[in-house]
Phi, psi and omega in degrees: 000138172300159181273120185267062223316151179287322239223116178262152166247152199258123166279182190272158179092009196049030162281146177285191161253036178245133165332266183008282182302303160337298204296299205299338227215065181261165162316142186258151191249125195235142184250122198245342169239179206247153192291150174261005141254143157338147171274166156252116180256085161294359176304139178257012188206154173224147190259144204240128172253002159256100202302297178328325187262001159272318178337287169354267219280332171303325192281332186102021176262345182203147181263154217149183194238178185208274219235150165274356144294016177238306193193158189226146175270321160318337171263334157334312186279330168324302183291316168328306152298351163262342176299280198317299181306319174274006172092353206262189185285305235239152161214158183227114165271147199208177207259024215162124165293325153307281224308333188291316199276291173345291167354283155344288193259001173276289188334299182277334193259114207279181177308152130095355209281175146259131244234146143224128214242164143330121143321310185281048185262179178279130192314321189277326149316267209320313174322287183325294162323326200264345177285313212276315164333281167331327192250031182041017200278321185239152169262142181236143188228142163223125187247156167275123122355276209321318208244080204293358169276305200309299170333278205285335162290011206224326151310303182260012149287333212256329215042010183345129173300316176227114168273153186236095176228162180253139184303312177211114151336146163262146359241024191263324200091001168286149194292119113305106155312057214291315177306310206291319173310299195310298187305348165272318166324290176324328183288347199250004190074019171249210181267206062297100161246168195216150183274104160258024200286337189287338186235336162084159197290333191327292203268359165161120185273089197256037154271340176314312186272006131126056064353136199260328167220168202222150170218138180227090178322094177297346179298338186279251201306306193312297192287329163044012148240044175078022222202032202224131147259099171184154200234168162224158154231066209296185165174183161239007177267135160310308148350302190272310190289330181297287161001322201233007191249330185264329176269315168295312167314300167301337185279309211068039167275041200249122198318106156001108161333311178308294196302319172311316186312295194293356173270325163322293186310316174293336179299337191282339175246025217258332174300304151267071101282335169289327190263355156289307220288298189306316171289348158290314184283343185292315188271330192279334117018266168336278208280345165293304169286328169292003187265341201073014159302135166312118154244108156263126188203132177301316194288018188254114162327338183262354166289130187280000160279002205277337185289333204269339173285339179283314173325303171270005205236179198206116171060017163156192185225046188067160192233060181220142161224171185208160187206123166274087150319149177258339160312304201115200161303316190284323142327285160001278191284010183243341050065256211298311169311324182266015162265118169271345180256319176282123145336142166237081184226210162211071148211179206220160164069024154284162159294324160283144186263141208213153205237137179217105176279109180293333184290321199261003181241261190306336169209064165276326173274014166281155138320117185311328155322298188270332144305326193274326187284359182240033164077002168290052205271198183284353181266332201287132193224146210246076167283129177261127179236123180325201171237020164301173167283132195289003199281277181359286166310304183300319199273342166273322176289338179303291168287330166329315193241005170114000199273125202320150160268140186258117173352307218250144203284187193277165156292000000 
């Protein structure tokens, strides 16, 4: 144990002179020209010398940090940049793409209102929806993506306070018409919101196409390297961002500083990687369906979604495919053991390219019933694909799944 002086002394200026104190209390550093990266302010508290200005900020009358489950200037600067990039007034970082979506519908949807979704969502949505259904907080309606007239009558049969679609489904990859959804939503007095997490703002901004609100897992593309937890929730009603800005604070859904610094670092490289990772899943596409693999990919003239994604997207056609084995689950497992370059997890939009099996992951709480009615069967294996060299992929996927390797490089 250290030696502890018996006698604390007052330096002039009132510091103390004790170890002790010292430690608790060192000289501050003031920085006068500005870093040219963003800081990470892990602090969970800032000290205030004026009870009025805490009143202030804690109330929302002014702006400043207190406490970081109310606000952070690292993430703060994260939602700036994400406002901007999605097009939106407002953006809210949260702890999580679930924590986003939740966000979202507690914000938009009032009790008891109805809610209409997507058939095709992500297992952990459809979860949610179907609790809060159960627990009488919403009445739920479902409609099909696939099928844009059956949709759009459903709107206006449902009136919904809110529709809920993904930009591109997990895990088919079906197209949300998003202007045409909005404007029908809109004859009704509701919302839109839309899941992009599959495509990032790059490739479509859809308050920009007239959504009301955008949600995004920042853990996939943005943070893009595996190594990120955080969801966003842009929008343009103000109303609605104080809403979903008060469910963070109160849920205590408010992000990790951290995880914001490095999803902030990743937004600085998300173009290009996005635009190797989409030419890349585009030629392995290509060459997959020309193997005669079941393949779904928008950029593929044989995706029944493909005219309406070439209509709405930018630069490319995402950088997720999907391949219907005709084995099945036994196809599968045989695939996933013999791949050596592909990744075997569950997420999407690393720089590494990743295999994701849908029955045991991403839609495990469906029923093999209720996967097969949403085109989800036992062959279907989900790819994220990197910023590897594509021969390379293609020549680990190739044998993965049996397909001859052909001399000659990917396009």
């Amino acid at each position: 144990m250290f030696e502890r002086r018996r006698e604390v002394r007052i330096r002039p200026g009132g510091m103390a002179t004790d170890v002790l104190t010292r430690l608790v209390h060192p000289p501050r550093v003031t920085v006068v020209d500005s870093p040219t990266v963003p800081p990470l302010y892990a602090s969970t508290t800032y000290s205030t010398e004026a009870l009025d200005r805490i009143d202030d900020v804690l109330g929302g009358r002014e702006a400043g940090f207190q406490y970081s489950r109310q606000g952070n200037p690292t993430v703060a600067a994260l939602e700036g940049a994400l406002a901007d990039l999605e097009e939106a007034s407002w953006a809210v970082v949260v702890a999580s793409g679930m924590a986003a979506i939740a966000a979202a519908l507690e914000a938009a949807v009032p009790p008891g209102a109805t809610v209409l979704a997507a058939e095709e969502l992500y297992g952990a949505t459809d979860g949610l929806l179907t609790r809060w259904r159960d627990r009488g907080r919403i009445t739920l309606a479902r409609a099909s993506v696939g099928s844009q007239g059956a949709f759009l009558d459903a709107i206006a049969r449902e009136r919904p306070a809110v529709v809920f679609v993904e930009s591109a489904s997990n895990p088919l990859l079906r197209v949300a018409d998003v202007p045409a959804l909005a404007d029908a939503v809109h004859r009704v007095q509701g919302r839109l919101v839309v899941d992009n997490t599959f495509l990032s703002p790059l490739v479509l901004a859809p308050v920009a196409s007239g959504a009301d609100v955008v949600v995004e897992s920042l853990t996939k593309f943005v943070g893009g390297h595996g190594d990120v937890t955080a969801g966003v929730v842009a929008g343009v009603d103000p109303a609605l961002g104080r809403a979903v800005l008060a469910h963070r604070t109160h849920a205590g859904a408010a992000a990790s500083p951290f995880d914001a610094w490095l999803a902030a670092r990743g937004l600085k490289t998300l173009g290009l990687r996005l635009e190797r990772q989409m030419a890349s899943a585009a030629a392995l596409a290509a060459r997959l369906a020309a193997a005669g693999i079941a393949t779904w990919y928008p950029g593929l003239a044989s995706h029944p979604d493909h005219a309406t994604a070439a209509r709405l997207w930018r630069g490319g056609f995402g950088a997720l495919l999907s391949v219907d084995l005709a084995g099945g689950r036994p196809a599968v497992e045989a695939a996933w053991r013999a791949f050596r370059l592909w990744g075997r997890g569950t997420t999407l939009g690393d720089v590494e390219s990743l295999a994701l099996y849908p029955a045991v992951a991403s839609h495990r709480g469906l029923s093999p019933e209720e996967r097969a009615a949403r085109g989800i069967g036992p062959g279907l294996l989900r790819l994220s694909v990197g910023i590897e060299a594509v021969d390379d992929l293609w020549g680990d996927l190739a044998m993965a799944l049996g397909v001859p390797r052909r001399p000659n490089a990917v396009p």
